[in-house]
N, C-alpha and C positions, 0 to 999 in steps of 0.2 A: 697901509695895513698895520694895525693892534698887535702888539704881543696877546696872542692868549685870545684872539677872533675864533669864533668857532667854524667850524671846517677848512678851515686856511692853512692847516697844517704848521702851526706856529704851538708854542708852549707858555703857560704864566708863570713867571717867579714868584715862587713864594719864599717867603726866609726860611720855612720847613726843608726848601729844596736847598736850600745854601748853607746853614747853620746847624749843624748837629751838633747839642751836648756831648762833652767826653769828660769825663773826669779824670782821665789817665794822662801824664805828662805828653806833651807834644812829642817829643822825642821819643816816646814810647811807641808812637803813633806810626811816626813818619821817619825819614831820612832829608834829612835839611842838607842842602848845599851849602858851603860855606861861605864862599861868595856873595851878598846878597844880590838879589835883581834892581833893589832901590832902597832910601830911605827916606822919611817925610819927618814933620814934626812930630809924628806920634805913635809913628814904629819903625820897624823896617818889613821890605817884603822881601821873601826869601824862596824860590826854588823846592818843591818837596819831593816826595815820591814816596807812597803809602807800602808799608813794611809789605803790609798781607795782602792786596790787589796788582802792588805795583804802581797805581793811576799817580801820574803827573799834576799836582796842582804848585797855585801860589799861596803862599800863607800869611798874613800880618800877624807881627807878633807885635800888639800895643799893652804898653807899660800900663800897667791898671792905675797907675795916681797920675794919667793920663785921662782918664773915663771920667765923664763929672757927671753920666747917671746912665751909672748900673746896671739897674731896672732895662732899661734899652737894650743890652745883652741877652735877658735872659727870655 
């Protein structure tokens, strides 16, 4: 079975469904644990919880002189 078959009751990822623009500091955003969950060579992932819904995610925060193109992000 396909992600994203139709009538199978499955859903498609799109980066639209994972990637929202925000211009507003993360910390603005969210409630970081301080703790982190993990860290890799190119960030750490961290624990959140969204000020205004509440919702529980994970967040990587990668160092942008980390990124060698950009463009990819946006």
């Amino acid at each position: 079975m396909e992600a994203g078959a139709p009538g199978e009751g499955n859903f498609l990822i799109r980066k639209s469904t994972m990637i929202m623009k925000n211009e507003r500091k993360i910390e603005d955003v969210y409630k970081i644990d301080k703790k982190p969950l993990g860290t890799g060579a190119y960030g750490v992932v961290s624990r959140v919880k969204h000020k205004e819904t509440g919702q529980i995610r994970a967040v990587k925060k990668v160092a942008r002189k980390k990124i060698k193109n950009m463009e990819r992000f946006k």
